[in-house]
Structure formats: structure tokens, C-alpha cells
N, C-alpha and C positions, 0 to 999 in steps of 0.2 A: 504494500500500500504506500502512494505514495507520500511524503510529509504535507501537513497543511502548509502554504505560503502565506508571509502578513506582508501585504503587499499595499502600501501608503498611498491611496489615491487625490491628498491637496498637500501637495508641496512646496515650498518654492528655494530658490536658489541666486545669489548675490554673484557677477561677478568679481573677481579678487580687481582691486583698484587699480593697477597697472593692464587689467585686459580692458577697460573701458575705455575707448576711444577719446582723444583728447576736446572733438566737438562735443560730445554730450557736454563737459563741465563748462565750454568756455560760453556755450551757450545757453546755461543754466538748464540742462533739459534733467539731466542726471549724472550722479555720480560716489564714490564711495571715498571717504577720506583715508589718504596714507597709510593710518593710523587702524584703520577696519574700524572704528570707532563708532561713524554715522554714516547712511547714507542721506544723502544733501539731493536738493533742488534748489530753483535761483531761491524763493522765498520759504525754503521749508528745510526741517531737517529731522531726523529721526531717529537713537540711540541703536546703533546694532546689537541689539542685545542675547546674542549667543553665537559663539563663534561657529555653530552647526550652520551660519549662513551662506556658510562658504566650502567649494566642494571636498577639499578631503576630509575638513572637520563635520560635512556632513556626513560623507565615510563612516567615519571614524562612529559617530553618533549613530547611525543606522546598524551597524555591528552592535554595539554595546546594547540597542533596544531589539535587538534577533528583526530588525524590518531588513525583509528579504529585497524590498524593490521599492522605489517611490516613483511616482507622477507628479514633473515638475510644472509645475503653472506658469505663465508669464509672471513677472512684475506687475504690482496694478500701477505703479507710476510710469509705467510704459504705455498706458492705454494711446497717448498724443492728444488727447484730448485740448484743444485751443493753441495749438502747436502751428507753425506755417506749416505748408504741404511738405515742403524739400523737406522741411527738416524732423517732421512727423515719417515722413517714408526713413529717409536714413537711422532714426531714431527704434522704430520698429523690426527694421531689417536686423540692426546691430544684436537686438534681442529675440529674434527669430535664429539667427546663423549663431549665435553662441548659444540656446537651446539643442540647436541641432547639431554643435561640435561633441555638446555634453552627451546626449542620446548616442550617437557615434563612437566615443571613446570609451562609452559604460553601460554597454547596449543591456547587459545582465544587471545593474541596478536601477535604469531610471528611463521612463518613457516622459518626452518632454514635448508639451504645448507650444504654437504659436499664434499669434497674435495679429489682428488687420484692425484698419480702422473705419467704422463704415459709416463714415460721413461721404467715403468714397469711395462709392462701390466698385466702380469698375477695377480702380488701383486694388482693394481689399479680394477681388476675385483674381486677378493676376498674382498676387502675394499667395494667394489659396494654392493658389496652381503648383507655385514657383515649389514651397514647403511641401506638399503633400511630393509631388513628383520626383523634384531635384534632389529636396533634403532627407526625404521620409518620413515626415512626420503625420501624425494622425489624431492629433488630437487640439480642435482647435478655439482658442480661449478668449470671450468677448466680455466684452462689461457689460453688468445690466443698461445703463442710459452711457449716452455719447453723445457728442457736442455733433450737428448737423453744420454745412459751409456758411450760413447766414448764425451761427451762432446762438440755436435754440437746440435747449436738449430736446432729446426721444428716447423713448424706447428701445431697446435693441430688437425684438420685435416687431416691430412698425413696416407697414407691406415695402416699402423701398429696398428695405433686406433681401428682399424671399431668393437674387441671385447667389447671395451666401447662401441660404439654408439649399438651396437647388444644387449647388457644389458640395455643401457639405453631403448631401443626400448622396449624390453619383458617387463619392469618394469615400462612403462608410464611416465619417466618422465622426470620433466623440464629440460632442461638445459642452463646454466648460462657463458658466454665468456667472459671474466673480461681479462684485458693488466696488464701487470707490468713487471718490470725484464729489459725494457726494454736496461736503462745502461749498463746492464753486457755483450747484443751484439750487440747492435750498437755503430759505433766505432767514439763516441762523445765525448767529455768534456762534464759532468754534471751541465750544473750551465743556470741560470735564469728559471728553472722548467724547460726547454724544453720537458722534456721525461714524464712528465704530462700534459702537452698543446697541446704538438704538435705531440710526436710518442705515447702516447698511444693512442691514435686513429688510425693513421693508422695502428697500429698494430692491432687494430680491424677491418679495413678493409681487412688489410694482412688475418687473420680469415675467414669473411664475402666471400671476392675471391674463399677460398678452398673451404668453403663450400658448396657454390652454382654450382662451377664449376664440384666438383663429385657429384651434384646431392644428396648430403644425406637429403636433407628436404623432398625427394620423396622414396628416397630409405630405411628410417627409419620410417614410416609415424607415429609411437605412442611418438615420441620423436620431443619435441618443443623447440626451440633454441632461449634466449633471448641476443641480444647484446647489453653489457653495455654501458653507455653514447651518444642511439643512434644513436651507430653502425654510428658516426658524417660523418670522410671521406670515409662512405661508401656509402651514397647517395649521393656527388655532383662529385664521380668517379665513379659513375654508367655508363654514358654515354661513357667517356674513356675505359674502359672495354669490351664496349658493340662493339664500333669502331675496338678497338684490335682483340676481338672475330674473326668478321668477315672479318678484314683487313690480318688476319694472322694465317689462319686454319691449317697453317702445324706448329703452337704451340700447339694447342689444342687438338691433335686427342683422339676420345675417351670422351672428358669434353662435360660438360652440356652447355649449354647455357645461359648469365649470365639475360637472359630477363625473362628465364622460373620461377626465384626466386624469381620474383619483384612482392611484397603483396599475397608472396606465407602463406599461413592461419600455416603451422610450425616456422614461420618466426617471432620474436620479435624485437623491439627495445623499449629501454627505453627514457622517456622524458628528459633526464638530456643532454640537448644540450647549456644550456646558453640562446638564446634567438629564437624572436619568429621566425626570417627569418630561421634560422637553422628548425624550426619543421614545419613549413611551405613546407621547403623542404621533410622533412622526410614523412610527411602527405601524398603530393602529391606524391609522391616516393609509399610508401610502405601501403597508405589506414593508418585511422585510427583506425580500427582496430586491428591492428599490432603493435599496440603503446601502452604502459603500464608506471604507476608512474613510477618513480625513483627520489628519494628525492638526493642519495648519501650518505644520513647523516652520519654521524656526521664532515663530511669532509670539507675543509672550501671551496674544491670544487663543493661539493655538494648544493641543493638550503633550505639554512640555513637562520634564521633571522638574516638582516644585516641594519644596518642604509647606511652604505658606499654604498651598492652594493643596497640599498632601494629593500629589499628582503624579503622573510619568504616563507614555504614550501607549494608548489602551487601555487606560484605567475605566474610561466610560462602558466598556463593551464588556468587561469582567464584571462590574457591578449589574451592567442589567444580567446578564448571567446568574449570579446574585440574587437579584433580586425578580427571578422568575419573567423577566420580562423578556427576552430570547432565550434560546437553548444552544447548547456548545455548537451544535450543527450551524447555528445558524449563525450565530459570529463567527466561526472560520470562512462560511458563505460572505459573510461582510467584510473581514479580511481578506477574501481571496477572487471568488467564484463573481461574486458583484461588480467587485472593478472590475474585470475581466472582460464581463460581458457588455459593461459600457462601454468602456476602450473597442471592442470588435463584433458585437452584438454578432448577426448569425454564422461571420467567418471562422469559422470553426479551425481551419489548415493556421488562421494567425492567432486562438487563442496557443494552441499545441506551440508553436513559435515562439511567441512570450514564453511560457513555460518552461520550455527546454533551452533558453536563454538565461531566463533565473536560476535554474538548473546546475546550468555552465557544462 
């Protein structure tokens, strides 16, 4: 029999401050200091707080917690969101091509994301092309809202898209709904984290709405959608949704029904909710088999070894085990079997592939 695999499906990964190309910092777009200390933009900056952000001390770190493989995400401060064009494309590229050197050089630990910007489609469908084809990549990672050329957010969602999700469909593959940005349109004071606590999430439910409501988990059926952080206020707004729907059909004409999505098998969410009443819900919500790791790492919101927060990576999934809310089967399926099937849904020749890669 073979071993279960614990196979990390929300990653992400820093690169070391001498591989960042010299435009990113001089043009404030990104960057990491000397020092691995912060990484920086023109007006922002942000403590690196564990050297796992970086690849061998991510190594290094994946050994010591037995994770056999991780799925690296893009950056979200790579989205380019309000970026000129030239330097949104070189910007993305730079983080696309070192995605794909990492996948390449570590093909048995890390399947890695990339990233387009679909303010502009055509360029984001040539990028599609460029990665899935030239680089190999297959997994690919968009933000919930993004800046359109006259400078109004949308939805990622919004019918202008549908030649990404058409690529993504023809090309099999995953895709990843990741929140950020969201300071820049909602019309908040920044301070006590709120737009990490509290609106990135609904900004992934904001996501989760569109999606289900035009139906594209049926209407793309090769292309599987994972939302990050358990897609949190999108399961206990389920039932508000669902009242709306049918309380107020002359908003809807045309939309899907938001009941037709629930533990719909294109449907992902990740485990990264915080605690067990949250996955509890997600469980019952959307079946466990629609649930897949998500460590977060290296993020100190992500589920990190913590003496304070009496934490370490998988502590969530051994408690609901615990506490009767999955069964061992079904966490090693969330460890293992789950990602998998997002990553390649009915290719079966590339789940066997991945496997005997992780393998070695």
C-alpha cells in the first residue's frame, strides 16, 4: 500500500533579493531588502516574518513538517493592479518565469501558479498560452477584483473574462481566487488589519457570488476553481443568498441559482479557516471532498508553528479528526487525493505523474 502524501495546496514563495530584477525596486513595483528582512513596495512594506519564505529555508521547513509537496501561488502584490501596461507585463512575467524556474528545478516538491492581468484580456490570454505551453504550468492564479483600463474595479468574474475561463477550460486547468488590493477600493482607513480579517474574505465571497451565479462551474466543466482561505464568508452567506435569490427574481434574470453550486465537484475550498467550527461549517456546506490543504505559509496568517497561537501545520485537520468532524480517511483525502484532483481533475495519466514525481 502505498504511503498517504501531505501535499500543501496554498503556498507561496519570496524570491531571494538578488534574483529580483533591478526595475521592480527602482520603480517601486516590488522588492525584498538585503537584509531578507521586509519585503517593500514604493509606499508599503511588510516584516518577513519567517525565513521559510525563501526557497531552501522552505526546504528545509517542509522536511521538518513531513509536507511531501506544496502549490506555490503567485505573490498577491504581483497582481499589477494600477501599474502602467509595460511595466504590469514585465512585472508579471518576472513572476511567472521564476514560478516556472522553481517548478523546473523541484519538479518532486512544488507545483507553481501563474498569474495574468485581466484588465487585459487579450495580453492575459497570450500570457495563458505563453505558461501553460512554453513553461508548463497548470495552475492558474487570479485575484478576486482587479483594476479594469479606465480604472474601476470588477469582479474577476464579470462576462469580459469568459476568454480566460475558455483557455483555462481547453487547457484543464486549476484555478486559484486569492483577495488583496482590497484598501485601494474600499473606502476604509487601513489600520488594525481589517482588510486581512475581515474584507479579504468577503471579497472572496464577493468572487464565490459571481461565480456560481453565471453558472461557470457548469459552463467550463475542465476548469476547477479553488477559493483561498475557505472561501470563509462564503459559506455562512450561503443561506442569505439563497433567500435573496428567491425573495427577488426580478434581480436575477438570466443567473444561476446559488443552490445548484453547493458541493458542486468544480468547486474548491481550502482549509485555512482558523478553527474547527468554521470547517465544520465549510464541510457541511460544500462535502469534504471539496476541501483541500492550505497551510498559507509562510504567512503569520497562515497555520505556522506557534507556541502563542499553540499551532504547527495541520493542526486544524487532526483536531476535526478529534473532534469527530472528518474521519482519518478523509483528511488524508484532504491532504492528498483533493489537491490532486483540482490540480488535474479527470487526467488521470497526470494525476499518476505528480505522484511518481513526489515519489522520486
Amino acid at each position: 500500500m502505498k504511503r498517504k502524501l501531505r501535499i500543501n495546496g496554498h503556498s507561496h514563495l519570496l524570491p531571494y533579493p538578488e534574483e529580483i530584477p533591478s526595475f521592480m525596486k527602482d520603480k517601486g513595483i516590488f522588492w525584498v531588502d538585503k537584509d531578507r528582512k521586509f519585503m517593500l513596495q514604493k509606499d508599503w512594506s511588510r516584516p518577513v516574518t519567517d525565513s521559510s519564505f525563501f526557497l531552501n529555508e522552505k526546504l528545509e521547513w517542509m522536511e521538518r513538517y513531513k509536507i511531501d509537496h506544496a502549490v506555490v501561488l503567485n505573490l498577491s502584490q504581483l497582481y499589477g493592479n494600477g501599474l502602467r501596461l509595460e511595466e504590469m507585463k514585465q512585472a508579471l512575467r518576472f513572476q511567472n518565469d521564476f514560478n516556472a524556474r522553481i517548478q523546473h528545478d523541484h519538479p518532486g516538491k512544488f507545483t507553481c501558479g501563474f498569474v495574468v492581468h485581466p484588465g487585459f484580456v487579450r495580453g492575459a490570454c497570450w500570457e495563458i498560452e505563453r505558461c501553460v505551453e512554453v513553461l508548463g504550468l497548470r495552475l492558474l492564479c487570479l485575484p478576486t477584483h482587479y483594476m479594469d483600463t479606465i480604472g474601476t474595479w470588477r469582479s474577476i468574474f464579470d462576462e469580459e473574462n469568459q476568454p480566460i475561463f475558455e483557455l483555462a477550460n481547453k487547457y484543464n486547468l486549476a484555478v486559484e481566487i486569492h483577495p488583496y488590493d482590497g484598501e485601494k477600493f474600499i473606502k476604509l482607513e487601513n489600520t488594525s488589519w481589517r482588510f486581512h480579517l475581515i474584507w479579504m474574505l468577503a471579497q472572496c465571497a464577493d468572487a464565490y457570488h459571481f461565480l456560481t451565479l453565471n453558472g461557470l462551474q457548469d459552463k467550463y466543466p475542465n476548469m476547477r476553481t479553488c477559493f483561498a482561505h475557505g472561501g470563509q464568508l462564503a459559506q455562512i452567506n450561503l443561506g442569505r443568498r439563497i433567500q435573496g435569490f428567491d425573495g427577488r427574481p426580478d434581480l436575477f434574470k438570466g443567473k444561476h441559482h446559488p443552490r445548484k453550486a453547493v458541493g458542486h465537484k468544480n468547486i474548491f475550498f481550502d482549509t485555512l479557516v482558523h478553527d474547527t467550527g468554521s470547517l465544520e461549517l465549510l464541510i457541511k456546506n460544500q462535502t469534504s471532498k471539496q476541501v483541500l490543504m492550505g497551510l498559507d505559509d509562510p504567512y503569520p496568517l497562515g497555520e505556522m508553528e506557534s507556541a502563542k497561537q499553540s499551532s504547527y501545520p495541520g493542526k486544524i485537520l487532526d483536531l476535526a479528526v478529534e473532534r469527530n468532524i472528518i474521519n482519518e480517511e478523509e483528511r488524508d483525502a484532504i491532504w492528498e487525493d483533493n489537491v490532486i484532483q483540482w490540480l488535474y481533475g479527470d487526467d488521470e495519466k497526470g494525476k499518476q505523474k505528480m505522484v511518481n514525481k513526489i515519489l522520486g
